[in-house]
N, C-alpha and C positions, 0 to 999 in steps of 0.2 A: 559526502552527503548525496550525490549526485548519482554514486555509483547505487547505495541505498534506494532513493527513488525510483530509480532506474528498475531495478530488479523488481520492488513493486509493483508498478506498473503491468511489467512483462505477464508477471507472475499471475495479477488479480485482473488481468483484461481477460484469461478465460473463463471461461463459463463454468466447464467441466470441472475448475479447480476450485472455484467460488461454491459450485453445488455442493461438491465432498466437503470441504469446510464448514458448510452449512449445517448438511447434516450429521457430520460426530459434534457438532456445538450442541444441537439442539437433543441428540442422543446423550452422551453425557450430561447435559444440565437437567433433563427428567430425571437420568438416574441417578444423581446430585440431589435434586432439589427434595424427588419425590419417590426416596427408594425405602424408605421404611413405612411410606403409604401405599406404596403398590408393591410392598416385601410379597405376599403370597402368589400377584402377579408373575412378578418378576421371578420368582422359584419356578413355577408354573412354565413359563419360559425358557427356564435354562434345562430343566429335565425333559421339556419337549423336542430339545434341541438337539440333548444328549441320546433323547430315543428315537430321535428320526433317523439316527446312523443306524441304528438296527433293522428299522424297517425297510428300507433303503438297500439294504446288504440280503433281505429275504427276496426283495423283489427281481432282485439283478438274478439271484438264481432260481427262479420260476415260481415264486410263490405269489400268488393273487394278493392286488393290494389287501381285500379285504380281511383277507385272513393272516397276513404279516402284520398287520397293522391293531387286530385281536391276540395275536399270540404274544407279541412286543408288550401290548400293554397290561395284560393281565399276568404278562412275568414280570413288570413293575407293581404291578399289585399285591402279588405274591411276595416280593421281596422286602415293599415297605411292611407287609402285615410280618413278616418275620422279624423284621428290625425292631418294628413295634411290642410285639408279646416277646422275643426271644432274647432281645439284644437290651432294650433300653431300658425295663427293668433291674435286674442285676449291672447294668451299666451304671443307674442311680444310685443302688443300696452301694458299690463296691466303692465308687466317687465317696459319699459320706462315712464310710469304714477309712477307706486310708486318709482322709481330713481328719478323723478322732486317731488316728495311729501315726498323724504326722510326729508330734510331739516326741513320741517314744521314738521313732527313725531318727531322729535328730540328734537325739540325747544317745542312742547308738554309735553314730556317727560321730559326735563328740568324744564320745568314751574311744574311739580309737582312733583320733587325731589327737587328742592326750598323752594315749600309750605311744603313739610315735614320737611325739615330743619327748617323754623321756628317755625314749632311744637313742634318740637324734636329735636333740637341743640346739644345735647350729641352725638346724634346716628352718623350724620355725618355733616362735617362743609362745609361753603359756598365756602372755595379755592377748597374744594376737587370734587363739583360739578362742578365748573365751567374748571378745569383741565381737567376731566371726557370729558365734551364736547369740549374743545378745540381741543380735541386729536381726537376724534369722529368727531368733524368736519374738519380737516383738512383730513382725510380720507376719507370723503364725498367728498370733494371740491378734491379729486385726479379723481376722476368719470371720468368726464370732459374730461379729456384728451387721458382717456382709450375709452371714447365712442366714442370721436374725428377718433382718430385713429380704430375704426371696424369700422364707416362711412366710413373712405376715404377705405378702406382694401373690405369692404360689396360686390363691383360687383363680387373680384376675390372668397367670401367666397359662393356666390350668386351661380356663374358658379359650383360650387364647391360640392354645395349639389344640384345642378341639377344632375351632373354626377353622385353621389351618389344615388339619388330617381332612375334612370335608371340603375345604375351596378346592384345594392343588391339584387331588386328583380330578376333579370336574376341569379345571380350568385345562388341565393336561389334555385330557379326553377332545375337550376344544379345539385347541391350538394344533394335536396333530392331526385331529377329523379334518377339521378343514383349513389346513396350514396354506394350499394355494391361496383358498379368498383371503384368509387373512394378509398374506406378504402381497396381493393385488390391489386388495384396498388400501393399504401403508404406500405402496408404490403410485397409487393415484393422485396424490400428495404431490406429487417430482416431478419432474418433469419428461416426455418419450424419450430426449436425447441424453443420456445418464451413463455412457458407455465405461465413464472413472470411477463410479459408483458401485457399476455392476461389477467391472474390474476388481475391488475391492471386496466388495461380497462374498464374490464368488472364489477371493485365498481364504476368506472368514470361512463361511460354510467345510471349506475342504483342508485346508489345513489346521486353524485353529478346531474345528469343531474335532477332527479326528484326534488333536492332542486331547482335549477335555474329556469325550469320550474314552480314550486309553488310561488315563488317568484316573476315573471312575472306574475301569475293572482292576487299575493297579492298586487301586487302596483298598477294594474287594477281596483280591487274592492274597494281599500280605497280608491283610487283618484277620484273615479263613483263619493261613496257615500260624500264623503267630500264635494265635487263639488254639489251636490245633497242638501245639508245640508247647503250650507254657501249663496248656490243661495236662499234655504227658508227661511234664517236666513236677505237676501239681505246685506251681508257682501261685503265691495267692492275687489278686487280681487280676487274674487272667482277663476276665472280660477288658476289663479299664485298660490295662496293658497293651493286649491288641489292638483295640480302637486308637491308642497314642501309635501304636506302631504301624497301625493302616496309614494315620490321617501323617504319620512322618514324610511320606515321599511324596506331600504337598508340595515341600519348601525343598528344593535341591539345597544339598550340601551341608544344610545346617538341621535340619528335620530327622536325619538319623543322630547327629551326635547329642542334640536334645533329650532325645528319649531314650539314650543311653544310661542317662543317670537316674532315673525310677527307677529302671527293669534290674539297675544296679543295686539301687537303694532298699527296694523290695526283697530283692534276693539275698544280700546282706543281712539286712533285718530278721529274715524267715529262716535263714541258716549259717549266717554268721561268715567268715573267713572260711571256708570250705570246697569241697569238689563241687558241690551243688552248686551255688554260687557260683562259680567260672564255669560251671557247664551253661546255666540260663544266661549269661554273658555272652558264650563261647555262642552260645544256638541265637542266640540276637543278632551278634553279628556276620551270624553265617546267612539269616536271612536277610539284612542290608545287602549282604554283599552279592548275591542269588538275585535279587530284586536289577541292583545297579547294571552287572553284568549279562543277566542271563534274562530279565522278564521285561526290563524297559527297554533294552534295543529289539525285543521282537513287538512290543505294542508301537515305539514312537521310529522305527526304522523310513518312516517315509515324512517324518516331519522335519519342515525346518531345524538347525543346527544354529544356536545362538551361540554369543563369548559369552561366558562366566560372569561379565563385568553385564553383560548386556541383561541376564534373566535375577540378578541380585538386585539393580537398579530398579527392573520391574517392581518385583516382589516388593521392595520400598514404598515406590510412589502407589503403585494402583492398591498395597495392603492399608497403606494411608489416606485412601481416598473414599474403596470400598470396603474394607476389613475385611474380612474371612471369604469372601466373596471375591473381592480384588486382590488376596493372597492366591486362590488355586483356578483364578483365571490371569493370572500374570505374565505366565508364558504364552497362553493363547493373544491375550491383548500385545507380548511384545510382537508377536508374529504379525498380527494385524497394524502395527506399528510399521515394521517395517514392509509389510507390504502396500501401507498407504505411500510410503516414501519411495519404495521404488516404483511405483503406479507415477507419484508425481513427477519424479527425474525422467522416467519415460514418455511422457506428453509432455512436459517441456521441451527435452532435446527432439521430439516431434516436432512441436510447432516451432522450435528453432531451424528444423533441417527445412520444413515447409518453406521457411520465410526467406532464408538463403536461396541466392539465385543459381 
């Protein structure tokens, strides 16, 4: 018990350490308490964060703030108005096509887990398929009432992402116009002497922000090319498709084998047991594997290097805390994880070596 107290003590008699604790308590509990009241904020924030690397990168090789900081933003603007008229319509109509063509994929699917079974009876028996889908299908047929219900809900979700298309980019415009005063007056809050803080900050800024940012052109670039690939292949959902196989290399390791089974299932359905078929397979997993090998070590080649055990744990807790948000910041929050813990063992064993005579 003593040894317990002990360490407390040591621990929370600095300042430095009491600061930093202070402020991820108080950062996390807004973004706890108050993150679907300041959701457009908080977007606003994180794509401000994502485009300071750009601007930042025009400056270093002689481009005038003022005009790294015009050209940055108005090729976010370009980009959200193409996602807008180019991407999200046929993203919608192709979502509602393959929800009404689930049923039939299924019942596909069944028909040739049947004909297996009568090939191969050992392997698995006929209650066990048809349980399989019973259960499948009564999960399908819940659809219905969920999609009912965003119909009648649609005008107020409607108004909703209007207000949103006009806050974000203003707020954006904001936060990177005058991103010094803003982090000057958040910092007039702390206190001058913050030097664990800054410490901290400043792995955030520089290596979580460059994962987050790499991560944004890598779900860019698969989704281009997928999209690219499945229209040459005339794969039907192409839209939808690509967008699952952008947004796959979110989640390490379980994100490609996820969206292996649509891109399967589609292409089964649209041409059966065939070449085609193991061709749009074959081209799926060529681009996983192009992605894994060839385009993520040159985007994340200067980021931290976690265990396996260490960015799954993430992905867990911070996907359970912030959803979708705390999924494809998980690796950046474990980096800043661990760089709050090596920040602390290093000013500990400081002020241990100080206090030794």
């Amino acid at each position: 018990m003593n040894l317990v107290s002990d360490w407390f003590k040591k621990t929370f008699s600095d300042t430095q350490v009491v600061l930093l604790i202070l402020v991820l308590f108080v950062t996390v509990l807004i973004a706890t308490i108050f993150a679907q009241m300041l959701a457009p904020a908080i977007a606003a924030t994180v794509i401000a964060f994502l485009l300071d690397g750009p601007i930042s990168w025009l400056k270093r090789r002689g481009a005038r703030p003022a005009i790294a900081f015009t050209a940055v933003y108005l090729g976010f603007l370009m980009v959200s108005l193409i996602a807008i008229l180019a991407v999200i319509p046929p993203l919608v109509q192709q979502i509602g096509q393959f929800i009404q063509d689930t049923p039939a994929m299924i019942g596909s699917v069944k028909r040739a887990l049947l004909l297996l079974q009568a090939n191969f009876p050992d392997i698995i028996s006929r209650d066990q398929v048809n349980s399989w889908f019973a259960i499948l299908g009564a999960e399908v047929a819940n659809l219905g009432p969920k999609l009912l219900q965003y119909s009648v809900t649609g005008v107020t979700g409607a108004i909703s992402y209007i207000v949103y298309m006009v806050l974000v980019p203003v707020m954006v415009f904001f936060f990177l116009k005058d991103k010094d005063l803003i982090l000057n007056w958040i910092g007039s809050f702390l206190p001058k002497d913050k030097s664990l803080v800054d410490q901290v900050w400043s792995e955030v800024t520089e290596r979580a922000g460059d994962y987050a940012r790499g991560k944004v052109y890598e779900i860019l670039i698969v989704g281009a090319v997928s999209f690219l690939t499945y229209q040459f292949l005339d794969l039907r959902y192409a839209t939808l498709l690509a967008v699952a196989t952008g947004l796959s290399v979110v989640i390490p390791y379980f994100g490609a084998a996820v969206v292996t089974f649509p891109v399967a299932l589609v292409a089964y359905f649209q041409w059966g047991m065939g070449g085609e078929t193991l061709g749009a397979i074959l081209s799926y997993l060529i681009i996983q594997a192009l992605d894994g090998n060839l385009l993520a070590p040159l985007l994340f080649s200067e980021v931290v290097h976690l265990h396996p055990n260490a960015i799954i744990i993430a992905i867990l807790v911070f996907g359970g805390i912030w959803g979708l948000w705390g999924v494809f910041f998980a690796i950046p929050l474990a980096t800043v994880a661990n760089a709050i813990i090596r920040a602390w063992r290093q000013r500990s064993a400081d002020n241990q070596q100080a206090t030794t005579p």
